[in-house]
Each structure stands twice: as structure tokens, then as C-alpha cells.
N, C-alpha and C positions, 0 to 999 in steps of 0.2 A: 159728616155731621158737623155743623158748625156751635160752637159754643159762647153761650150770650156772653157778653165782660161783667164780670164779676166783681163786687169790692174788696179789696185786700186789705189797709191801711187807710186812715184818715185820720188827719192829727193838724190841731189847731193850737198855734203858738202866739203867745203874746208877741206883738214886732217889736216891743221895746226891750224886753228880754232878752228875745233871740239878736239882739244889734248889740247884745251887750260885748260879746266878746267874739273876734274870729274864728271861733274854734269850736262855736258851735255848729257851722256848718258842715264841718266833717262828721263830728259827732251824730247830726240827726240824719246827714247823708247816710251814713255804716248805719244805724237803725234802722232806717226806711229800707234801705238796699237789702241789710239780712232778715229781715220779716220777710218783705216781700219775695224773696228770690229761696225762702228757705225752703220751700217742696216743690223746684222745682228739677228738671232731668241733672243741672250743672250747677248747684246754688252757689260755690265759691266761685266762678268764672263769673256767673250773673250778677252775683253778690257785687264781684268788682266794678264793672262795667255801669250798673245799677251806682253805683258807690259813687263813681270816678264822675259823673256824666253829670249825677244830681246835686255834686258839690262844687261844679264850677256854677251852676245855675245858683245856688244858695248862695255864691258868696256874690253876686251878681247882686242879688236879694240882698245881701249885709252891706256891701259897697252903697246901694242907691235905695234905701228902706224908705228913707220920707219919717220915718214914727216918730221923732221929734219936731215936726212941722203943724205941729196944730192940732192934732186930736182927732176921733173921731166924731159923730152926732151918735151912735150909740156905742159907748165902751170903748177902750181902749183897742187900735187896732191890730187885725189879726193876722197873721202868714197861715194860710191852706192848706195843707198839701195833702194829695189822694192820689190814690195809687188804685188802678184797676186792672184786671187781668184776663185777656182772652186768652183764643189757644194758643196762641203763636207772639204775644207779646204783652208787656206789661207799658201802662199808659199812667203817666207823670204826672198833674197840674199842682203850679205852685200859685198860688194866686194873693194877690195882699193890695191893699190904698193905695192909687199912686194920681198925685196929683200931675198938670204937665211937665213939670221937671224930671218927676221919676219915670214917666213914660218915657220921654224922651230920651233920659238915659239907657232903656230896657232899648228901643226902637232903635238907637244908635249902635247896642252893642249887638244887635243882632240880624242886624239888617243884612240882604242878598245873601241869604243863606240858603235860596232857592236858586241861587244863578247856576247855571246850565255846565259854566266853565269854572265853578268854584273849587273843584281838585289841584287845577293848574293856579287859579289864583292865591290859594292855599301855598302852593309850592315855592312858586314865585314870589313873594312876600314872607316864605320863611325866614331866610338871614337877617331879614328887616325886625324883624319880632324878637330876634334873639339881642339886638342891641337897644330895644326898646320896650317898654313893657304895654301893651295893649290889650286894653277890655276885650275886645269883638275875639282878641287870638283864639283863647279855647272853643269859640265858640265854630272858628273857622275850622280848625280843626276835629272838632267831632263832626260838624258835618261835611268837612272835605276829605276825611281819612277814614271815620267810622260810619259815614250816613245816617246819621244821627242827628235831625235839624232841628234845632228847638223851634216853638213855631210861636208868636207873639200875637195875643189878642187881649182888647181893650174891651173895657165893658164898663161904662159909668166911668164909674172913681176909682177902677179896679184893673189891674193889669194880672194878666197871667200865661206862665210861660209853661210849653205842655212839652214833651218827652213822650216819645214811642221808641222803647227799646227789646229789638227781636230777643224771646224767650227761650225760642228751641228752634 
């Protein structure tokens, strides 16, 4: 029997708020993570994983927000985020304004994150990342170590970066 996705979580933040300080991203990471992960088979394993995954994504979000660039046509604008749950995995979307610049920087940091050989490319550009510090790094890293691909889609004026992380 398969079981439809469900909502868990869904939480709307002001983006000028949430840009206020780096430390909100771990904060609303560890919230998002332990609601969402709290009934399930392992919540503090999930909790982590949920935690770790969704806070490099946020600060990705804090680094290249845009919310100082102009406003929106209705309200100040917003950071997304929803959490839903099948049986075998909890599903990410962070979604927020992003004009071309902030695209760009979401599309740059996460680009070939589907390539074929992205484990070894991972490996190989390890040393390099340790003397330098690069956006795309954690990104290469969850999906070349954890399988874990953030997956980038655009929509209007809107960028949003989705997560599927195995449940049980």
C-alpha cells in the first residue's frame, strides 16, 4: 500500500528578517528538522540529517536572498519552506524572490549535481576545497557522499531549491 505525501510543516518567513543574522539558519534548520522528523522510526538520526542538509540550503538562502533589492509588488518578500512526508521520505521546498542575479547564484552553486561521475568528482577536488572555501562544496558533497541532490527550479520571479531525504 502506498501512502499519499502528506503535509508536515509549512512556515513563511519574512526574507528580511530571516537575512538578519546567520544564525537563523541553523535555528530554523533544528526546527524544521525536529518537528518534522519527530514520529518518526530514528527522529534523532533524521533530526540530524533533516538538520545538516537543510542548513546548508538556508544559508545558500542567507548568502544570495536578494530582500534588499527592491521589494516586492505585494508585501514584503517571503522565504517558503514546506515539508512533506511519504512513506519512505520527507520532501524539502525552500522557495523565495529571486531576480537574475540570485538565480544565478542558486544555478551556479548547484549545478552538475546530476553528473554521472560526481562521487569521484567530489573526491578529486576534495583537497582543493579545503584551501579554499566554495559555495557549490556542501552541495557537492551531499550529493556525492549522501545522495542527496538538491534539485533547482525556477518559476517567474521565484527560485526554489527541493530536498528528498530517505525516512526509513
Amino acid at each position: 500500500m502506498t501512502v499519499a505525501p502528506s503535509q508536515v510543516i509549512s512556515l513563511r518567513l519574512a526574507l528580511a528578517g530571516f537575512a538578519e543574522s546567520w544564525s537563523h539558519c541553523g535555528a530554523v534548520a533544528d526546527y524544521v528538522a525536529r518537528y518534522a522528523a519527530s514520529d518518526r522510526f530514528d527522529p534523532e538520526g533524521l533530526t540530524t540529517r533533516l538538520s545538516s542538509f537543510l542548513n546548508e540550503v538556508l544559508e545558500l538562502i542567507y548568502a544570495n536572498h536578494g530582500a534588499d533589492r527592491g521589494g516586492a509588488k505585494e508585501g514584503p518578500p517571503v522565504l517558503a519552506i514546506d515539508v512533506t512526508r511519504e512513506e519512505s521520505a520527507l520532501h524539502v521546498a525552500c522557495a523565495l524572490p529571486a531576480d537574475d542575479a540570485v538565480a544565478s547564484a542558486f544555478e551556479r552553486a548547484l549545478a552538475g549535481l546530476d553528473d554521472p561521475d560526481l562521487r569521484s568528482r567530489y573526491r578529486d577536488g576534495f583537497d582543493a576545497g579545503l584551501d579554499e572555501a566554495r559555495v557549490e562544496a556542501p552541495f557537492l558533497e551531499m550529493a556525492g557522499v549522501h545522495g542527496i541532490a538538491p534539485v533547482l527550479n525556477r518559476s517567474g520571479d521565484h527560485v526554489v531549491v527541493r530536498l528528498t531525504i530517505p525516512a526509513e
